[in-house]
N, C-alpha and C positions, 0 to 999 in steps of 0.2 A: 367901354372898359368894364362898366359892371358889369356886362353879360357874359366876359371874357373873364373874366375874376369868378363869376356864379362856377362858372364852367369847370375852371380851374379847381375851386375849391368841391367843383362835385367828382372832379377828376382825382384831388389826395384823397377824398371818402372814400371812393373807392381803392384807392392803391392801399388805404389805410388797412379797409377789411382785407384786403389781398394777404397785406403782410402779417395779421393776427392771425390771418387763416395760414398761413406758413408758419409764423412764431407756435403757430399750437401742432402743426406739422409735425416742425422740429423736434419739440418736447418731446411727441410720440414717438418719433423716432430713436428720440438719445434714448426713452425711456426702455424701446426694443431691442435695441443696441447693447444696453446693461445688461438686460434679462437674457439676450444671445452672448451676453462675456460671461455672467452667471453660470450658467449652462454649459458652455468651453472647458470653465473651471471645473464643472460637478464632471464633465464627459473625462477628462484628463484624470481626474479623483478615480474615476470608477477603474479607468484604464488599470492604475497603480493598484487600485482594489484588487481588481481582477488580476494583475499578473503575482501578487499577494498569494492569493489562493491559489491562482493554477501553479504557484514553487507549494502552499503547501499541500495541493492532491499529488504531488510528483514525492515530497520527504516523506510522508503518510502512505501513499501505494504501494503497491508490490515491488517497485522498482529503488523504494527511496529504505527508511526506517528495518520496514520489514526484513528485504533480503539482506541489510545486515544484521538482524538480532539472525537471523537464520544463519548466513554464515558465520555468526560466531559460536553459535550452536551444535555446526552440524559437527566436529571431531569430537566434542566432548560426546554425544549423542553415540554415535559411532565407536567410541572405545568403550561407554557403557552397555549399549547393545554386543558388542563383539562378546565381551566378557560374560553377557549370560550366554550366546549362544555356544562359548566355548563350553558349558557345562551342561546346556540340551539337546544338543546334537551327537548324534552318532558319529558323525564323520567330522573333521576340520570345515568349518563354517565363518565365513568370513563377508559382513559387510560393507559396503562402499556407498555413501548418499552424494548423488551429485543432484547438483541444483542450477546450471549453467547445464544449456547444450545447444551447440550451432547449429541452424537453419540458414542454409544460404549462408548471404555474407553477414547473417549477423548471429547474437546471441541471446537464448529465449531462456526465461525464468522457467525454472521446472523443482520438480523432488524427483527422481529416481533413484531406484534399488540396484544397484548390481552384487550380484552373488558370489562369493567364491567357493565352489566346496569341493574341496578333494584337488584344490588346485585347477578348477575348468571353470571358466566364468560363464554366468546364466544372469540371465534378467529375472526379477522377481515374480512375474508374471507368469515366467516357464517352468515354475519348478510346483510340486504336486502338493494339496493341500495341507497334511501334515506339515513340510517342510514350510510352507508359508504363512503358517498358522507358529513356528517356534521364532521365524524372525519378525513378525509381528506383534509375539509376545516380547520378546527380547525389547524391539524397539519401545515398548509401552513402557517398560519396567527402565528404560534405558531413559525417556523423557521423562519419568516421573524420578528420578535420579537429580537430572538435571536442574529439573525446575526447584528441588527441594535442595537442593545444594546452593542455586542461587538465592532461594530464598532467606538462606543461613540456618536452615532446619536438619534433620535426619527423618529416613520416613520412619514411623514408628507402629505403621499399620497400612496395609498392601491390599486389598483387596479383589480376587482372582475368582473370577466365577467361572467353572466348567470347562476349566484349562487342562483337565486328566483325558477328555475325550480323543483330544487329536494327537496327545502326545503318548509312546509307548514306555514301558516301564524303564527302559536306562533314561532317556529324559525326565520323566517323571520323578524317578528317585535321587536325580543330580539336583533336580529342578528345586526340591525340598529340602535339599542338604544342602546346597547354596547360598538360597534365600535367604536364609535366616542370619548369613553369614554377618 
């Protein structure tokens, strides 16, 4: 019986160590278990992070913020440009800014110019330097309009360097009686 009892009792020493060596198992376990729910949590955070940011790279891009201050721009922009070119141009001149145009089945962000003069519509690209050089001026003198008006200012000083080269004398001397208006 003592030998069967030694036994025995060498028998729980060992199931004893067995089970400290599991009980510290465990621990490391639960302790991995936490540190992978921790992690869950930060991965699920980042997620939210991230779609945070990718709304705001979509309201801040081209697509979002932008093309609306643009479209609310672009008539005011265009009745101020119209009205100088009605007074530098020789013939009836008229522009159009589109900023939508379909490719395929969808629709792509753009600025274009189309022309109208004399009643025949042209692209701004196709018409000759002079002519593109008065709606370029118009358009500049037509944003710096704009932006001073939203500002709540008037402009009080213009500044126009070497704008007599491309333009001929009936523009030129509209262009001055105008301006000042």
């Amino acid at each position: 019986i003592e030998e069967k009892n030694k036994d025995l009792l060498k028998a729980i020493n060992i199931k004893n160590i067995e089970l400290g060596a599991l009980l510290k198992e465990s621990e490391f376990l639960s302790y991995r278990m936490s540190l992978l729910n921790e992690a869950t949590l930060g991965f699920a955070e980042a997620g939210k992070e991230k779609a945070s940011y990718e709304q705001l790279i979509r309201f801040f891009g081209k697509e979002g913020i932008q093309a609306v201050f643009i479209e609310s721009v672009v008539d005011e922009l265009e009745q101020y440009a119209n009205a100088t070119l009605s007074y530098i141009c020789n013939e009836p001149t008229v522009i159009k800014l589109r900023t939508q145009k379909k490719t395929g089945d969808s629709w792509q962000e753009t600025l274009e110019i189309d022309v109208i003069m004399n009643g025949f519509s042209q692209t701004f690209e196709s018409l000759g330097g002079g002519e593109r050089f008065r709606i370029s001026l118009a358009l500049r003198i037509g944003l710096s309009e704009v932006l001073v008006k939203r500002a709540g200012g008037e402009i009080k000083l213009l500044l126009l360097d070497e704008i007599d080269s491309p333009l001929d004398a009936y523009g030129l001397n509209n262009l001055f009686e105008n301006i000042v208006r």
